[in-house]
Structures are given as C-alpha cells and as structure tokens.
C-alpha positions as CSV (number, residue, x, y, z in Angstrom):
1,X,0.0,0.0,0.0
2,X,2.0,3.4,-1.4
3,X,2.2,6.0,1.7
4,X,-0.4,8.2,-0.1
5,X,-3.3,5.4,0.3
6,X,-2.1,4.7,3.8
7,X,-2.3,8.7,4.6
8,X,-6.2,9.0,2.9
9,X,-6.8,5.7,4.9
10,X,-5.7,7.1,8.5
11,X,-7.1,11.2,7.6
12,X,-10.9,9.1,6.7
13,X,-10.0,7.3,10.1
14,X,-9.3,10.8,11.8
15,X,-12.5,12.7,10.0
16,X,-14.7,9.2,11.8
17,X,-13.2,10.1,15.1
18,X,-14.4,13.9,14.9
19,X,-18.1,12.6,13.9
20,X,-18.1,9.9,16.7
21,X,-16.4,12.0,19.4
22,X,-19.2,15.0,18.6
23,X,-22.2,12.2,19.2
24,X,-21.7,11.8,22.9
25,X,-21.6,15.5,23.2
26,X,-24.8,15.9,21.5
27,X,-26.6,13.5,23.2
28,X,-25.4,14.6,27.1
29,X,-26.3,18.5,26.0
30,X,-29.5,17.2,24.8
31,X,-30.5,15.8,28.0
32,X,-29.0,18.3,29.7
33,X,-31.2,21.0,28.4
34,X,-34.4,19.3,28.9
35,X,-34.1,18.3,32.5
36,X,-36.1,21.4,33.9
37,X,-38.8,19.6,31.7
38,X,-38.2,16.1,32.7
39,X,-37.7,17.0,36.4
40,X,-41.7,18.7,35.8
41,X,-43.0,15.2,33.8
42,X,-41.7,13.6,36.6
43,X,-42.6,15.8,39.6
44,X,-40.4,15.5,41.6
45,X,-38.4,17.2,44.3
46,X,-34.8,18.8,43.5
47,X,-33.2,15.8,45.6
48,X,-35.2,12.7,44.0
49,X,-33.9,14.4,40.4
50,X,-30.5,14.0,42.2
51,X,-31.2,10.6,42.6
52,X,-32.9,10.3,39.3
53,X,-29.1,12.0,38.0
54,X,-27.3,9.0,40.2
55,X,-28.1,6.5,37.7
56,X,-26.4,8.3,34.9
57,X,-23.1,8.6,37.2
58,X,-23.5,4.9,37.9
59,X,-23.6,3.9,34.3
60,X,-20.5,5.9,33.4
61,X,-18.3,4.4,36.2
62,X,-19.3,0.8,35.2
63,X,-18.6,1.7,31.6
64,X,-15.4,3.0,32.3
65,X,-13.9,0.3,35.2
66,X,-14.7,-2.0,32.2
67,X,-13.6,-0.7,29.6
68,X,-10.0,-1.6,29.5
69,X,-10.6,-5.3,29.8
70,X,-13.5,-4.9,26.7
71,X,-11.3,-2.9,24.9
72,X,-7.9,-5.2,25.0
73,X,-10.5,-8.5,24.2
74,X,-12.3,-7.1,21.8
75,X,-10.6,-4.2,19.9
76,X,-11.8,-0.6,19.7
77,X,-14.7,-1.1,17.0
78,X,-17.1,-3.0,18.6
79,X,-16.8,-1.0,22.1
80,X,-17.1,2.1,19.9
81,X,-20.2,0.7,18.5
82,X,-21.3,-0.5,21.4
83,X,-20.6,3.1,23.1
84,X,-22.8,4.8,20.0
85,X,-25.5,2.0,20.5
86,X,-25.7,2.8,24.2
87,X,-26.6,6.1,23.4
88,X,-29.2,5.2,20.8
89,X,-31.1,2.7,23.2
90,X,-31.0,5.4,26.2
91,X,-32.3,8.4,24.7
92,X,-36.0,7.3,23.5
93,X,-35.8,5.2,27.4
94,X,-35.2,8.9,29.1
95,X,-37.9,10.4,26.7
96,X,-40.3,7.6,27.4
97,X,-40.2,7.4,31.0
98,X,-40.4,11.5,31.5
99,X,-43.3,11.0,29.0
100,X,-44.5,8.4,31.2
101,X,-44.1,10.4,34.9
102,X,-41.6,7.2,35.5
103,X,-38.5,8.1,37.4
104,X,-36.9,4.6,37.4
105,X,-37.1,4.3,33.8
106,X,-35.6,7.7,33.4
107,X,-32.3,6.6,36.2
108,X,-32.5,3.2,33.7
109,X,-32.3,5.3,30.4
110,X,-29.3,7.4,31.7
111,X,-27.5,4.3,33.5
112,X,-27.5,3.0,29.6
113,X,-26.3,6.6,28.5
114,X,-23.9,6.8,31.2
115,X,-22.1,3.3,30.1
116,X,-22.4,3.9,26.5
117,X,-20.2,7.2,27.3
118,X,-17.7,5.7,29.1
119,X,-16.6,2.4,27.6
120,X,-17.2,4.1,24.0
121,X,-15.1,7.4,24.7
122,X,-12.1,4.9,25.9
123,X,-12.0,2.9,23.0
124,X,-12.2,6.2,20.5
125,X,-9.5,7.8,22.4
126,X,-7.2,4.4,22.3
127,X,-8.2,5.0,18.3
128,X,-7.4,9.1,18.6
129,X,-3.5,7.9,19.5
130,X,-2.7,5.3,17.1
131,X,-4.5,8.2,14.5
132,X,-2.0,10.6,16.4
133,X,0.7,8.5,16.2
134,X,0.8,7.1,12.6
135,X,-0.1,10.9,11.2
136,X,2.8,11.8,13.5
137,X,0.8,15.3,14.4
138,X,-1.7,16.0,17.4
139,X,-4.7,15.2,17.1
140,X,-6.4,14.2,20.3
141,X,-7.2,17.9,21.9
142,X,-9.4,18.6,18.7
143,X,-11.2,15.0,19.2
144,X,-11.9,16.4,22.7
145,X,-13.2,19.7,21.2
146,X,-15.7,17.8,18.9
147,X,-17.4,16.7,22.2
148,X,-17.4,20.1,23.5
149,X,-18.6,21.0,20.4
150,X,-21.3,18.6,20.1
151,X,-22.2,19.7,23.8
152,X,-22.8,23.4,21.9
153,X,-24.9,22.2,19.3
154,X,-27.3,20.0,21.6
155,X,-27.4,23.1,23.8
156,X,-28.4,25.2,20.9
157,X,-31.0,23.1,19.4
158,X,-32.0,22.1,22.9
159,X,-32.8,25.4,24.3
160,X,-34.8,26.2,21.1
161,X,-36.7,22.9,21.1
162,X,-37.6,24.1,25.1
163,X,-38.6,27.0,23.9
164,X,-40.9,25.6,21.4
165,X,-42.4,23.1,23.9
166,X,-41.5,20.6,21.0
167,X,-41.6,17.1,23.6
168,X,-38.8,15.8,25.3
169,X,-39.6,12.2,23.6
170,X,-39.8,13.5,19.8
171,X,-36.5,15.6,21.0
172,X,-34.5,13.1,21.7
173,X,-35.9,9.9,19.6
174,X,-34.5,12.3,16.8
175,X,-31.1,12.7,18.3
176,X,-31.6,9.2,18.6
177,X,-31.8,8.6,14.6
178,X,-28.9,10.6,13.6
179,X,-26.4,9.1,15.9
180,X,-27.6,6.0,14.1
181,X,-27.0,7.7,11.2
182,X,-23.7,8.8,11.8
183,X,-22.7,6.0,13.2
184,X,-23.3,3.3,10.4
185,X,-21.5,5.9,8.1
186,X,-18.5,6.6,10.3
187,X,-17.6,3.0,11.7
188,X,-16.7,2.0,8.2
189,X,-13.7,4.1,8.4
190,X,-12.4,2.4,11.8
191,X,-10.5,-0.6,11.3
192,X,-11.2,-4.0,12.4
193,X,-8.9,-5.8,14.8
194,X,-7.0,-2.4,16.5
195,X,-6.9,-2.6,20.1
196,X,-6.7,-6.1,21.5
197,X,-4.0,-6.9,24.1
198,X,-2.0,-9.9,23.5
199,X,-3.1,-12.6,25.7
200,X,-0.6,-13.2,29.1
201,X,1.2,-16.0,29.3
202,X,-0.2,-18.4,31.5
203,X,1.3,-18.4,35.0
204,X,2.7,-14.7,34.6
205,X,2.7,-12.8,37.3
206,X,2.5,-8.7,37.2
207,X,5.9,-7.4,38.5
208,X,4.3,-6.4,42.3
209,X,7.3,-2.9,41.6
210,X,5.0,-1.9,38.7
211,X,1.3,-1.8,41.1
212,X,0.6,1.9,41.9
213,X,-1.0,3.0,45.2
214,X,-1.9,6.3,44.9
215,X,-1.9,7.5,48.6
216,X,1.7,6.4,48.2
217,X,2.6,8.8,45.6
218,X,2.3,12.2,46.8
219,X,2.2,13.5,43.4
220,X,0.1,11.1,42.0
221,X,-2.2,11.9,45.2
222,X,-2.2,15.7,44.5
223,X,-3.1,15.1,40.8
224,X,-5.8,13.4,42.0
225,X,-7.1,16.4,43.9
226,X,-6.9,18.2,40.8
227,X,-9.2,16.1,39.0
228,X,-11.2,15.4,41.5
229,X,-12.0,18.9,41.9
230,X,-11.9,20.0,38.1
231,X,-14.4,16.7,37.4
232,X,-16.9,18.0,40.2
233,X,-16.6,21.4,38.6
234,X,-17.4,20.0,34.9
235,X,-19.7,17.4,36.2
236,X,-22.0,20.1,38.7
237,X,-22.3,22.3,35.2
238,X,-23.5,19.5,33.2
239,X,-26.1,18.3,36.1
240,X,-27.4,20.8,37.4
241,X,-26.7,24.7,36.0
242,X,-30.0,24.9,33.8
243,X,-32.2,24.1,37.2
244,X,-29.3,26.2,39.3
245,X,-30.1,29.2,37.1
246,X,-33.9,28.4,36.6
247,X,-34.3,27.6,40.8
248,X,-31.3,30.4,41.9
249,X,-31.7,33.2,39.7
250,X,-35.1,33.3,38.3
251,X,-35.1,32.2,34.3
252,X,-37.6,30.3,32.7
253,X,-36.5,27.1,31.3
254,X,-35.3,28.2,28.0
255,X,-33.0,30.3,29.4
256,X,-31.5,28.1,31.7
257,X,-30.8,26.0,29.0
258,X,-29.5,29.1,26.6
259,X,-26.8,29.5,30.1
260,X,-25.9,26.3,29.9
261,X,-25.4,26.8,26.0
262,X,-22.9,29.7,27.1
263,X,-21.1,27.2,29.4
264,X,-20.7,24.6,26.7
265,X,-19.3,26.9,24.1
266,X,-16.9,28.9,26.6
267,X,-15.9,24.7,27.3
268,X,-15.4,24.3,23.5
269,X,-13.2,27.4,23.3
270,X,-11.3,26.7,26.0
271,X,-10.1,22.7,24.9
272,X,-9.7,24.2,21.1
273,X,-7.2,26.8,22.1
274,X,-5.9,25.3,25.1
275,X,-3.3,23.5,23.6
276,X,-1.7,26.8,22.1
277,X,-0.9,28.1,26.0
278,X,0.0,24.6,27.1
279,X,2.8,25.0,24.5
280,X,4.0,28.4,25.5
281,X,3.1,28.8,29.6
282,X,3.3,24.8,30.6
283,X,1.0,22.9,32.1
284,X,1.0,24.1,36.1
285,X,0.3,27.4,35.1
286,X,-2.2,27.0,32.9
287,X,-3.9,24.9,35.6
288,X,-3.2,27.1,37.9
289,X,-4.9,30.2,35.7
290,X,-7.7,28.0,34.8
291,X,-8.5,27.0,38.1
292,X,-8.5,30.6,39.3
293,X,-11.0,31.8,36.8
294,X,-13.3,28.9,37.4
295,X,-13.4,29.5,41.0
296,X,-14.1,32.9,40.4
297,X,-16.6,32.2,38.1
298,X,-18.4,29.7,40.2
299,X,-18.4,32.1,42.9
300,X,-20.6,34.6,41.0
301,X,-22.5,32.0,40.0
302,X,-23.2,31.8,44.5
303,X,-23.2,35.2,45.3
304,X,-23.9,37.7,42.6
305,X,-28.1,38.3,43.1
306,X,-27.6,40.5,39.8
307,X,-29.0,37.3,37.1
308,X,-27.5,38.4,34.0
309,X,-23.9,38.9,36.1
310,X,-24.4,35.2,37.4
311,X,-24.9,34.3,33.6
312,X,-22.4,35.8,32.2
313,X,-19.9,34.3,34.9
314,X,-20.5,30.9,33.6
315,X,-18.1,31.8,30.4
316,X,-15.3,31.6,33.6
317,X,-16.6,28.6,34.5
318,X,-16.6,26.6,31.7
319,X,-13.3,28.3,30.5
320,X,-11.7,27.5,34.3
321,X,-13.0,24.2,33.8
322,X,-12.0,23.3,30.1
323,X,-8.4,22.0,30.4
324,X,-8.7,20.8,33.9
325,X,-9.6,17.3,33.5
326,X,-7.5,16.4,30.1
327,X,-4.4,18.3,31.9
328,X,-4.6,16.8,35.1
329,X,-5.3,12.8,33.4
330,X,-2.5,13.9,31.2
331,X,0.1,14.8,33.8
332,X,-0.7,11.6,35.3
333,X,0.3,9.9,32.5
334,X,4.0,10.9,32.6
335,X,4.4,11.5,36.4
336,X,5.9,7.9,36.6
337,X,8.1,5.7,34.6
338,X,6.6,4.5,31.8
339,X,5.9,1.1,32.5
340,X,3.1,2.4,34.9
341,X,1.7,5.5,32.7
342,X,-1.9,3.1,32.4
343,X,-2.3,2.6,35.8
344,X,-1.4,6.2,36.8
345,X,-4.2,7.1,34.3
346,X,-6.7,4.7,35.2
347,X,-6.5,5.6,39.0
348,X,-6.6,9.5,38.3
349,X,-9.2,9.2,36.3
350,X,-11.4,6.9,38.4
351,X,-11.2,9.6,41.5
352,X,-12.7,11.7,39.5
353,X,-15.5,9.6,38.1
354,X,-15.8,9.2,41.7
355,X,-16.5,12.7,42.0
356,X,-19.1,12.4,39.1
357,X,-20.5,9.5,40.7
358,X,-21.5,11.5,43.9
359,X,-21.4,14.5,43.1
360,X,-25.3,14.9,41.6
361,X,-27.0,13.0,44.6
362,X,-24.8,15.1,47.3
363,X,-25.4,18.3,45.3
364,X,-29.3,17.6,45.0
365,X,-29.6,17.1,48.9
366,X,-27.4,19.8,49.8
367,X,-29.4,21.9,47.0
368,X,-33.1,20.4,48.7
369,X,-31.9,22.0,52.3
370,X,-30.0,25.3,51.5
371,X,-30.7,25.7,47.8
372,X,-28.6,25.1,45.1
373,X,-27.0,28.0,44.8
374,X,-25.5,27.7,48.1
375,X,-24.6,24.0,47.0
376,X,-22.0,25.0,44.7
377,X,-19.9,26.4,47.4
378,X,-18.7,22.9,47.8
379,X,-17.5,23.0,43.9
380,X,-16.0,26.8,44.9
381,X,-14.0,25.0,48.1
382,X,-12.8,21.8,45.8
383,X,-11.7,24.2,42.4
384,X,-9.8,26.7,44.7
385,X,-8.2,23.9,46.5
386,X,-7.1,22.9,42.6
387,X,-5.1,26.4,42.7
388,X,-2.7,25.2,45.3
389,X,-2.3,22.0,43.8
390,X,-1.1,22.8,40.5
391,X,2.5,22.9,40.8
392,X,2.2,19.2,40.5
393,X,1.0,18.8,37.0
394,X,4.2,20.1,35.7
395,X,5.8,18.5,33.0
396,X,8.2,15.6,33.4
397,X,10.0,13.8,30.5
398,X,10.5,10.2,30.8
399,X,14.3,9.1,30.5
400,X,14.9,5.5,28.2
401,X,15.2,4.0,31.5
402,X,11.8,4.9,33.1
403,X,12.3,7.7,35.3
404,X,11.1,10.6,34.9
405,X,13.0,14.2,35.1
406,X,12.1,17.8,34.4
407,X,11.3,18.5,31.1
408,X,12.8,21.4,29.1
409,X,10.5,24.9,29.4
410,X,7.8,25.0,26.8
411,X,7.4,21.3,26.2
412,X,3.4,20.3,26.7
413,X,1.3,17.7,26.5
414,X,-0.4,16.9,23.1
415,X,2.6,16.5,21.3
416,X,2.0,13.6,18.4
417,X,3.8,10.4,20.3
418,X,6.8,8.7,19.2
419,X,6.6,7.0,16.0
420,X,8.1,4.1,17.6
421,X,5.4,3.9,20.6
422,X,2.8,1.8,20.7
423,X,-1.1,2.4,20.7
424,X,-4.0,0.9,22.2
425,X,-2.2,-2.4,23.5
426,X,-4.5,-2.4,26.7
427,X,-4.3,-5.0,29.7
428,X,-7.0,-6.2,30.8
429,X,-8.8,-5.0,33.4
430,X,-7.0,-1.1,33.0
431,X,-7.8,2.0,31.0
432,X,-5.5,2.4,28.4
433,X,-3.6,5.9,28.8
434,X,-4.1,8.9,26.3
435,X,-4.6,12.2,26.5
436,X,-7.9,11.5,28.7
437,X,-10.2,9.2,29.7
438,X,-13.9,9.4,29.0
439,X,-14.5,12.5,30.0
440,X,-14.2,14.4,29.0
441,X,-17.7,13.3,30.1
442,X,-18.4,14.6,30.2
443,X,-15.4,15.6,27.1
C-alpha cells in the first residue's frame, strides 16, 4: 500500500473520530437542556432528580472500570459501536419514561447513557492515538473539542426545542436517529482488529514494583485532587446549572438551558485553544490560571443576586473548567516511569468519576436543604483547592530507563507520540492511557 493510500486511509479514520467524538456530546447537551422539563413530567423534588441523576453517574463508572478489559478483548470497534449503541437505546428510554411520569425508567435510560459514554469514549481515544501517532501530528485535543462542540450544538437546538415546547420524547428519539445515522456511516472508516492486548502467558505474574497505590505517591495523590476537583466542577455544570439558574436566579426554562449553551461553548473554546498556551506557559500554570477563573466564576455564580452577572460568569466557569480534566489525566500519564503510565491514568481518572459518581446526589440534597445556589460552594472550596495543587501537574520527561526528570521549558502535553510507541495495547482489566479518559464526560 504506497504512503499516499495509507495517509487517505488514517485522515478518513481521523475525520470518523471527529463525527463519533461529537455524538456523545450531543446527546449529554440534549438531555442536559431538557431536565427542567423532565424533572416537571416527573414531579419530583430537587433531591429525587439528584437521585434520578445517580443513575447516569452509575452507568459511566461501570462503563469505564470495564472498559479496559472490553477494549484489550475485543478491539476498539465493537466498544465504539457499542458506546454509540448505548446512546441510541438510552435516549427514547429517558424520553419515554419522562413522558410516562416514570422516574426509574428515566435513572435506567441514563444508566444505559452513562455506560455507552464511558466504555465508548475509551475505545475512541485508544483510536485518537494510534490516529496521532501514525499521522505523527496532534490530534487528540481537537477530538476532545468535537465533544465540546457537540455539547454546543445539543445546547443550541435544545434550548430552542424548550422553547418551542417541542416534547422531550420526539426531541431526543430524533437525536436518537442521527447518531444511528452517523454511526453506520462513520464505523466503516475504523479498522477492524486495533486494540486487542495480546493474551498473558499463563502463570505470569504482574511485577508487584509496577502496582501503583496512589496515597503512596504524593504527586500522584495531588493530581488526584486536581481532577477530582476539576471533574466535580465540569460534572456540577453539566447536572445541574439549567435548574441552578432556573431555581437560583429566576429564568424560565429556555433560558437556563440558553446559560448552559454559554457554558458549553466557553468549554469548546477553551479545549480548542488550550493546547496553544499549554505550548508556551506549561501545564501548572495553565492549571493554575484556569483553576482561578473557574473558581471565580463559580463564585458569582453563589453570590452575585444581579441574574445576567451570574450568567455571564458561567463563560469563567466553563473556560476555568476546560483544560482541567484532560491536563490533570495527562500529567498523570507521565508523572511515573513508563511502565506504569496506564495505571497512573486509570486511578486518576477513576477519583474523578468518583467525583461524578457523587457529586449529583450530594449536590441535590445539599441543593433540597440550602438551595442550590449555596450548594455550589462545595464546587467553589474543591476548584480553589485545585489552585494550590497545580505545581504538581508540571511537566516531566521520561528518561529510556523509566524515570522521569524535568522536562525542558515550553514542552506540553499533546505533542503527536513517538513513531516508535505503541497504541491501544490495553491490559486487561485497566484504562488504556491517552490524552484523557472518558471524559471528558463529560469531554
């Protein structure tokens, strides 16, 4: 095959990944916009929808524990699929069970969403590095940017569809049908076979120096606290900001969802351009920037009783809270040797699914007692906390024997990996390392 073929073959495979990566952004901002609707079809209080919210959080922490182990027996192309088909089932569930007044089904549909989200997102992103790699240019923070940007254009069509009063169901049974669409026109471009692990040797036994314990490694442990707080700060947005600004500061439905439109495209801007200030400032103080404007931001959001300065705060939100997840799962990627960058990842990234996993339950009951507004001083506390922690994404280069060593001033994450490295061999049972897990959940 003459490089010119191969080179067509990988940019079709590249152009797939941008239509795939936008669907689960769609679909989330979709949802996200009608739940002042589907918390009225239900009737319920503000901390059963936090309950309702659990399932979703549930379903994406399944999805991703598992995906390593589906992803290194299976490949990347059917957990892809299955990601997409996740999404297709679960949207016409949520529709039919607010339609319904049926809160279980609703927690069901979004448990089905929720895993469809996060094994899918793995596999694409073990895809978005061998892409990477065998272009030899970056290529991963744009794939992450197509979610944010799909997270726009749900939120657009969303808010107007609220507006409208056009159903929840025919809303999103039509999302439904496109990512159907897209999907059976995209997968043909993703190779077949890309992925698997080879299979252990029987009686092999993992070296006991390579197991990671992350309250053993105080830079691993800060990291953590970085993404913890950063993935509470994302997730709280994508929960719960159209009801915080239609139940704290007085807009009808429509416009809570136009605010959370503002969020999403202030998110999109911030992971398309981030990489350009990675390059030139580094990573701690980006993170350190980013994490300042999204506590200030958020802390508007609390205390400013003016509505239209609360909205217009959430553009430092979702900018503060853009790069903060990717960054921080990045930097724990090459904060070890590199024998141990997948299980660095995979712990970083599950404390902070931990934080989406509690964070809409503990945010509805705080939000049922004090109100929500007052709720998101927890997120304020966690992202300033982030501030102080930032020196410890810094970067690190990995010497030939493992170890890692300050890097040289300028160099960034994102950089297209060594043509000699290799992608998407995943063990089983751990997330396979990139520039970010699922996540980007939400992106």
């Amino acid at each position: 095959m003459s490089t010119t073929t191969l080179d067509r073959a990988d940019l079709r495979r590249r152009n797939a990944l941008f239509a795939l990566f936008l669907l689960p952004g769609l679909g989330l901002a979709s949802w996200v916009t009608r739940t002042p609707d589907v918390r009225d079809l239900l009737g319920v209080s503000t901390a059963e929808m936090g309950l309702v919210l659990f399932g979703l959080s549930v379903g994406s922490m399944i999805g991703i524990l598992g995906s390593g182990a589906l992803v290194s027996r299976f490949g990347t192309r059917p957990i892809v699929i299955l990601g997409v088909t996740g999404l297709v089932v679960s949207l016409p569930v949520i529709g039919t069970g607010g339609a319904l007044g049926a809160p279980v089904l609703v927690a069901l549909g979004l448990a089905i969403f929720g895993f469809g989200m996060g094994a899918g997102e793995v596999a694409m992103n073990v895809e978005g590095a061998e892409v990477e790699r065998r272009l030899a240019r970056s290529v991963l923070p744009a794939l992450h940017g197509c979610f944010s940007l799909g997270t726009v254009i749900g939120a657009v069509i969303g808010m107007s569809l609220t507006a409208l009063a056009f159903p929840v169901l025919w809303h999103l049974g039509s999302v439904s049908v496109l990512a159907v669409v897209v999907l059976l026109i995209a997968i043909r471009s993703v190779p077949v076979g890309f992925g698997k692990g080879a299979p252990r040797e029987r009686g092999a036994r993992r070296d006991p120096a390579a197991r990671v314990v992350l309250w053993r490694d105080p830079r691993l442990l800060a990291i953590g606290g970085i993404v913890l707080a950063m993935a509470f700060a994302e997730g709280a947005a994508n929960d719960w900001l159209p009801l915080l600004m239609v139940d704290g500061h007085g807009f009808d439905a429509a416009l809570g969802s136009a605010v959370f439109a503002v969020f999403a495209a202030a998110m999109t801007i911030g992971r398309f351009t981030g990489g350009f200030f990675i390059a030139r400032f580094g990573r701690a103080a980006v993170m350190r920037v980013s994490a300042i404007a999204g506590a200030i931001g958020i802390a508007l959001v609390v205390f400013a009783d003016h509505p239209f300065v609360a909205a217009a705060s959430v553009l430092l939100w979702g900018l503060g809270a853009s790069l903060g997840f990717p960054v921080a799962i990045s930097a724990a990627g090459d904060s070890g040797p590199v024998a141990q960058s997948a299980q660095r990842v995979a712990q970083a990234a599950v404390v902070g699914y931990l934080a989406f996993l509690v964070g809409p339950p503990l945010l509805g009951l705080l939000g049922e007692e004090f109100g929500l507004r007052l709720a998101m001083v927890v997120v304020l506390v966690l992202v300033a906390g982030a501030v102080l922690l930032a020196p410890a994404v810094g970067e690190t280069r990995r010497g030939a024997a493992g170890t890692t060593a300050p890097s040289a001033p300028g160099d960034a994450p994102g950089d297209a990996p060594a043509a000699d490295a290799p992608a998407g061999d995943v063990p089983a049972g751990e997330a396979p390392a990139g520039n970010g897990p699922a996540g980007d959940r939400n992106g």
